[in-house]
N, C-alpha and C positions, 0 to 999 in steps of 0.2 A: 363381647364388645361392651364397653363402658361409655355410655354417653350423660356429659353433666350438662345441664343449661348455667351458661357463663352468669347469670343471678347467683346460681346455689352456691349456700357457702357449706364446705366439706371442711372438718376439722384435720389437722395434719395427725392428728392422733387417731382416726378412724381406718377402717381398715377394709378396703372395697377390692375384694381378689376378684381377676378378670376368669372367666370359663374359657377352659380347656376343650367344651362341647357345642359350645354356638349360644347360651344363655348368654341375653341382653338384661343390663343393670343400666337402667332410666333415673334421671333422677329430672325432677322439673323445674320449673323457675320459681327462685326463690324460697326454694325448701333451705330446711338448713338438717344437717348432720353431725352431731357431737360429737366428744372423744370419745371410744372405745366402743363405737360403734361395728360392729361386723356384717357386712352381705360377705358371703361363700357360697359362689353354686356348689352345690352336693344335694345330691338323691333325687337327681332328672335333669333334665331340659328344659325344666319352666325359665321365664324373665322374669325380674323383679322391676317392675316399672309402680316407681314414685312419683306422685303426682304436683304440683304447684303449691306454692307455699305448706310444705306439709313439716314438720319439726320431729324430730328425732332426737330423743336423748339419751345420753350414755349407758352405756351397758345394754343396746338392744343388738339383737341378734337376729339377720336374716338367710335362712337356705332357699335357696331357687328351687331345689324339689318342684314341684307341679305347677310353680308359677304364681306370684305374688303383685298383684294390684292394689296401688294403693291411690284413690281418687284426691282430689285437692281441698286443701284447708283442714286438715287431718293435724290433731295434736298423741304424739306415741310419749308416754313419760316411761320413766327411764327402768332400763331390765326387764323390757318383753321379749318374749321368742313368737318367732315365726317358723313355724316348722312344716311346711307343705307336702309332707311324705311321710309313709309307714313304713316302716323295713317289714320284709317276708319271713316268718316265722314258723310256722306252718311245719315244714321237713323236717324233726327229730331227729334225721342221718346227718344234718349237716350242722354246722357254727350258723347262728343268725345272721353274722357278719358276711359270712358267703351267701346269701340266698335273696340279695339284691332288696328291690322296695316291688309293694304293693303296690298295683292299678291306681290310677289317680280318683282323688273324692271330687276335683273341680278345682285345685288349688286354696289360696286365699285371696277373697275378695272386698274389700273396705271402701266402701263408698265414698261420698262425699261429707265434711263437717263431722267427722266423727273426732271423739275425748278417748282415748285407752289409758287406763290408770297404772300405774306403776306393775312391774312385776306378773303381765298379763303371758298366757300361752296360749299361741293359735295353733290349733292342728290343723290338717288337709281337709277340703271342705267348710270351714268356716265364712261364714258372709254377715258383714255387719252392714247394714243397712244406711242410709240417712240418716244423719243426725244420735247415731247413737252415743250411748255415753257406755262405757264399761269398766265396773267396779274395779281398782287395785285387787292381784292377784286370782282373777277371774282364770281359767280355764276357759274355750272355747273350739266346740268345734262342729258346730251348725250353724244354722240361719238364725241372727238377730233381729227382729222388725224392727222397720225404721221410729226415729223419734223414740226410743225406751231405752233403758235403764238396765242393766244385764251387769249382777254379782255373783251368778253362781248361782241363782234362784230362780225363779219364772219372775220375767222384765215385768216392767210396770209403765206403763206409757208417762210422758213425758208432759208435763203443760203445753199450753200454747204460748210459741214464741213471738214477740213484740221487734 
């Protein structure tokens, strides 16, 4: 099920495949979504619910896997992955491709007021916090604490904001 709030503006160039398994793709009021943007439920059941005024630019990429939250006033710059799932690797008898996904880490979860820089990758289990900001081409796939700065390095807190 795909539900958009009549605000959002979705580019005609983006590309929102509905589930074939009962995943919901949310999007809130007043977001906006780029060209060549991608939601594909693949590797679960999770929803992707997007939250209010949240921007999204080109070339990002979202799977439903374990399920994707994304809170409001959220800026994504362009060519991040959202990837909420681990394929099963494990079996040496078999192709990875057959041996389905690992147990869920908690999905991905993005709070509110958070920056993601270009070129960012979320794995399963990732939580960014309030007010984070996250370096272009970060990696991620834990807990960021709210209000810091997160490159790839241990975060740095953030001033106080006015």
């Amino acid at each position: 099920m795909i539900q958009i709030d009549s605000t959002a503006r979705i580019s005609e160039l983006a590309d929102i495949e509905d589930s074939v398994r009962g995943s919901r793709i949310i999007v809130g009021a007043g977001s906006t979504i780029d060209s060549f943007v991608k939601i594909k439920p693949a590797g679960g059941v999770g929803d992707v619910c997007i939250g209010n005024n949240v921007a999204i630019n080109s070339g990002c990429v979202f799977y439903t896997g374990h399920g994707i939250l994304i809170g409001d006033n959220v800026a994504i710059a362009a060519n991040c992955t959202f990837a909420p799932a681990n394929h099963a690797y494990h079996d040496r008898s078999r192709l990875i491709r057959e041996q389905g996904f690992l147990p869920s880490r908690g999905g991905i979860v993005v709070e509110d007021d958070v920056w993601i820089g270009a070129n960012c990758v979320f794995l399963d289990g990732a939580i960014l916090r309030k007010g984070c900001v996250i370096g272009a081409g970060s990696v991620v796939r834990g807990e960021i604490p709210a209000y810091t700065v997160w490159a790839g390095q241990p975060p740095r807190q953030l001033g106080t904001r006015t």
